[in-house]
C-alpha distance (Angstrom), angle and dihedral (degrees) to the residues before:
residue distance angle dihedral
X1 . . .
X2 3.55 . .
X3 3.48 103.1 .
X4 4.46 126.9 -162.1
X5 3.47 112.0 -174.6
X6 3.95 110.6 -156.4
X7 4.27 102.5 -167.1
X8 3.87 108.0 41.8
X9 4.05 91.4 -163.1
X10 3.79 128.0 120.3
X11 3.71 91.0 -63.3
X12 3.81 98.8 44.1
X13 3.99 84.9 55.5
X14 3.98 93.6 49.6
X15 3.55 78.2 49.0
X16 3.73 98.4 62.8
X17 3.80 94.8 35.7
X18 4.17 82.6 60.0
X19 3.49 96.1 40.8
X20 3.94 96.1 50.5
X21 3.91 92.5 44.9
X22 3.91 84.2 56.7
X23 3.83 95.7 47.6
X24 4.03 108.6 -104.9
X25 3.70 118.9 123.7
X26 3.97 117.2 -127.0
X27 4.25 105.5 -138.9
X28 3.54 99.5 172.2
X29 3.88 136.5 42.1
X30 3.57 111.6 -177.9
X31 4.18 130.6 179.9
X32 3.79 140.2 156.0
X33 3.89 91.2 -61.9
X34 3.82 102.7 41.4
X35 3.94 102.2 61.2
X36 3.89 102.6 136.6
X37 3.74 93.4 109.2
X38 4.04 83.0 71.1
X39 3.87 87.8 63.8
X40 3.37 106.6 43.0
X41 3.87 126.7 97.4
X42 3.96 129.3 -109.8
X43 4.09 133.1 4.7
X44 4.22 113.9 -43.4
X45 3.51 115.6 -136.6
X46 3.73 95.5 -92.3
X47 3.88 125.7 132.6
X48 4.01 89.0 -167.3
X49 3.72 138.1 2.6
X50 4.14 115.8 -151.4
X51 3.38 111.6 -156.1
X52 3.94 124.6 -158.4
X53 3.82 108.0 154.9
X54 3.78 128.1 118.5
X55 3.78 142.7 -71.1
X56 3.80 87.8 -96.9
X57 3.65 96.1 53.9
X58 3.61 112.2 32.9
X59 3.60 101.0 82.9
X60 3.39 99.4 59.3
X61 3.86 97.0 48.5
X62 3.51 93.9 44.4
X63 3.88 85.5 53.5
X64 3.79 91.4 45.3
X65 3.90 88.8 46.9
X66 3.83 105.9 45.8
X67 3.82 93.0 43.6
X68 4.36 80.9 58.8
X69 3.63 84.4 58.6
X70 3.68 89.8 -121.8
X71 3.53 123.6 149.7
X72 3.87 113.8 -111.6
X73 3.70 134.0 -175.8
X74 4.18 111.1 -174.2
X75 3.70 131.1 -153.4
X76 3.67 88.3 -174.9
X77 3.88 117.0 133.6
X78 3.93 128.5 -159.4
X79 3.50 109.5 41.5
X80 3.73 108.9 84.4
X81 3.99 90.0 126.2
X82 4.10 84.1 77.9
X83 3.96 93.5 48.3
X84 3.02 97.6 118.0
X85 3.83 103.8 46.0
X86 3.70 90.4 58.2
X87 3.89 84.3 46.3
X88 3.93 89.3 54.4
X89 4.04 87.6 46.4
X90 3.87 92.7 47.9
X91 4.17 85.6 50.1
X92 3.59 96.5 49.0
X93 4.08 98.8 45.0
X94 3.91 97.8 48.7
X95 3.67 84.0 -133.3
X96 4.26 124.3 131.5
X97 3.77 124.8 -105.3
X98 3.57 135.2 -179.3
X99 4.11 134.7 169.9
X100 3.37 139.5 160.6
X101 3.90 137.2 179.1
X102 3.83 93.8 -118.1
X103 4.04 117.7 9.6
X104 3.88 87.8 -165.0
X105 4.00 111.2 126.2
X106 3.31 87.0 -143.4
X107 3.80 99.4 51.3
X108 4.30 88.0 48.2
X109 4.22 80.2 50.3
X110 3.88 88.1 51.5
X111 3.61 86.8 43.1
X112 3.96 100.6 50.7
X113 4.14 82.5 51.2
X114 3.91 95.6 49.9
X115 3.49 91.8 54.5
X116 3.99 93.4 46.6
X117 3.95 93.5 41.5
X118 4.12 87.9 47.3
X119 4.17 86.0 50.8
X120 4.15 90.4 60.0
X121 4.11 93.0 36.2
X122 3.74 92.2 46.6
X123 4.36 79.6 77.4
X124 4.08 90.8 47.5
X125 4.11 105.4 72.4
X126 4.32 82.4 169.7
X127 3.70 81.7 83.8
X128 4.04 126.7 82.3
X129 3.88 106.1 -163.2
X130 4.09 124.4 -155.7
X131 3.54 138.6 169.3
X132 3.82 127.2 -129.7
X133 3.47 120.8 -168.7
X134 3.82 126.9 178.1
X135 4.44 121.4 -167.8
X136 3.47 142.8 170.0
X137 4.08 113.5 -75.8
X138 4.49 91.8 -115.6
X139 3.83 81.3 54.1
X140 3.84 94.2 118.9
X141 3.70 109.5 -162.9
X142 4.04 121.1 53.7
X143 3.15 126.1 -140.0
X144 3.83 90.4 41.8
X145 4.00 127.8 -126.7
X146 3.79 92.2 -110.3
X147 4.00 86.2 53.6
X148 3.36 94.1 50.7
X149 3.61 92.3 45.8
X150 3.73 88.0 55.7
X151 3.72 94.5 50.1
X152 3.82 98.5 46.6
X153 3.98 90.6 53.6
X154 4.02 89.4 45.3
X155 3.85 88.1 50.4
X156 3.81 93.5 45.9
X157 3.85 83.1 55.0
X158 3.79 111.3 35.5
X159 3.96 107.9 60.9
X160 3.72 100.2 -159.3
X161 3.75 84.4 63.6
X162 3.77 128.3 93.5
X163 3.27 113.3 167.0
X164 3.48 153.0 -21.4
X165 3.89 128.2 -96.3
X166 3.93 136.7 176.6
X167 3.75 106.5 -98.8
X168 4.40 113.0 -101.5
X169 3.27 123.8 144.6
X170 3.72 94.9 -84.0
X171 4.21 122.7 71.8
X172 3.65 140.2 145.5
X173 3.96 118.2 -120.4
X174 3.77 87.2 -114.9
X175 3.91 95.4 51.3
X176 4.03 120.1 90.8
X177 3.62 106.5 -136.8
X178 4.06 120.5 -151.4
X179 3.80 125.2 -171.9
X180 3.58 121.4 -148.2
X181 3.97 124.8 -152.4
X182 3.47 127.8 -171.2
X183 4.13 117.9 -158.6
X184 3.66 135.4 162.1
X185 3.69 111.6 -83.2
X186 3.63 108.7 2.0
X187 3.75 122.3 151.6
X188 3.98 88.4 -167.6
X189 3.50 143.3 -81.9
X190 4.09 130.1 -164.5
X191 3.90 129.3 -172.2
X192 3.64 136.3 -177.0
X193 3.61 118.9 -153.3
X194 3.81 125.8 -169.0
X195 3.96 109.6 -167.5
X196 3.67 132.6 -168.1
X197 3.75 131.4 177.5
X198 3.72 87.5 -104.2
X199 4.12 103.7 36.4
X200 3.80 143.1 -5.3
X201 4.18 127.7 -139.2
X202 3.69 112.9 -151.7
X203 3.73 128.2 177.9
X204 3.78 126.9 -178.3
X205 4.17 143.0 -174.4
X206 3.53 106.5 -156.4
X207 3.88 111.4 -167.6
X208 4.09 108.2 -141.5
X209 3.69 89.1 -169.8
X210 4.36 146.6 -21.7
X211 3.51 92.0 -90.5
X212 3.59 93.2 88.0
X213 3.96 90.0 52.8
X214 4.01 91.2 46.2
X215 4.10 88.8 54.4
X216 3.17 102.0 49.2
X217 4.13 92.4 40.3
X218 4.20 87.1 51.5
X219 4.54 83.3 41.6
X220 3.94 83.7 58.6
X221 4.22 97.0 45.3
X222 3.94 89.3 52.4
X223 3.57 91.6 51.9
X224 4.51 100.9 47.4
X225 3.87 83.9 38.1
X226 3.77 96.0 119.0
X227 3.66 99.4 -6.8
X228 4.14 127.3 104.5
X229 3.73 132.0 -128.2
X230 3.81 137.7 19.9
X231 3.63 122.6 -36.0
X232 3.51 130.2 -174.5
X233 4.07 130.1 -146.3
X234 3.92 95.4 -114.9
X235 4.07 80.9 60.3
X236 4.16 92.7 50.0
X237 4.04 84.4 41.3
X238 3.75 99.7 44.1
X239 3.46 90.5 -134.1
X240 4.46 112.9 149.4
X241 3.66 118.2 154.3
X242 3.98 93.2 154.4
């Protein structure tokens, strides 16, 4: 493939180590300074744009992108409140779109169990559940995607919960709380704990590096590239326990 990559950070470079080791050629590297591509008339020669920016930017590409018709899977985190614009966008151009909050395989494996584990301890109100979730200090947004992701799939399970808040020392019973570190060097890590008075269940993904978010961002491109509509990661991952 073809491959534009729109962020040229850390993760857009494990990105293009990954990519070249698995034969696709990267043809565009794009960041904060290099934005002609935005201005410029008709479809690039791209099969797929990955796009790992920030919450500030990654509105506006995927606009710019999806109006191109070009395929576009996005690692971006922090801007779910325009969803559904970018939705509307993907609809109307015919084009293929995929994101995620974390593109890790293990993360969407942590995931599938959250939701199963939250299923059984929906039935066991002894047990006070919580989210911990530990990044990288030039991680922008707090709590993280992947925490929120957790949260929303707990809530959806657990009916005494209502919603999720960032931990202080204030929360109603029916409010999830997360806590969100930032340390030095920190690719991420994310537990849940239920505790009792008599016991406490904790499970944990500990990232040991990006590489596992650059696979599984460069497993979604090859599976849009030359396919239509809105994927999701669970699709790319084969990954169904409804």
């Amino acid at each position: 493939m073809k491959i534009a990559l729109i962020g040229y950070g850390k993760m857009g470079q494990i990105i293009e180590e990954l990519a070249v080791q698995r034969g696709h050629l990267i043809v565009f590297r794009g960041n904060s300074i290099n934005q002609e591509w935005k201005s410029s008339s008709g479809k690039p020669d791209w099969d797929v744009a990955i796009e790992f920016t920030n919450p500030h930017a990654v509105v506006d590409n995927l606009k710019h992108l999806i109006q191109r018709n070009i395929p576009t899977v996005c690692g971006s985190t922090g801007w779910n409140k325009d969803y559904e614009y970018i939705e509307e966008l993907v609809r109307l151009s015919e084009t293929s779109f995929i994101t995620a909050s974390n593109f890790s395989v293990g993360v969407n494996l942590f995931f599938a169990m959250n939701r199963i584990l939250a299923r059984i301890m929906n039935h066991h109100e002894e047990y006070q559940v919580s989210i911990e979730e530990i990044h990288h200090t030039e991680k922008k947004d707090a709590p993280s995607g992947t925490a929120i992701t957790a949260a929303e799939q707990i809530i959806s399970n657990i009916q005494r919960l209502k919603k999720w808040k960032l931990s202080d020392l204030t929360h109603e019973s029916s409010d999830l709380p997360i806590s969100a570190l930032r340390l030095p060097q920190v690719p991420g890590t994310h537990t849940v704990n239920y505790v009792s008075q008599i016991d406490t269940l904790s499970f944990t993904h500990t990232a040991l590096s990006r590489k596992g978010f650059a696979l599984g961002a460069l497993l979604a491109a090859e599976y849009i590239n030359g396919k239509k509509g809105i994927f999701t990661i669970q699709e790319v991952l084969n990954i169904n326990i409804d």
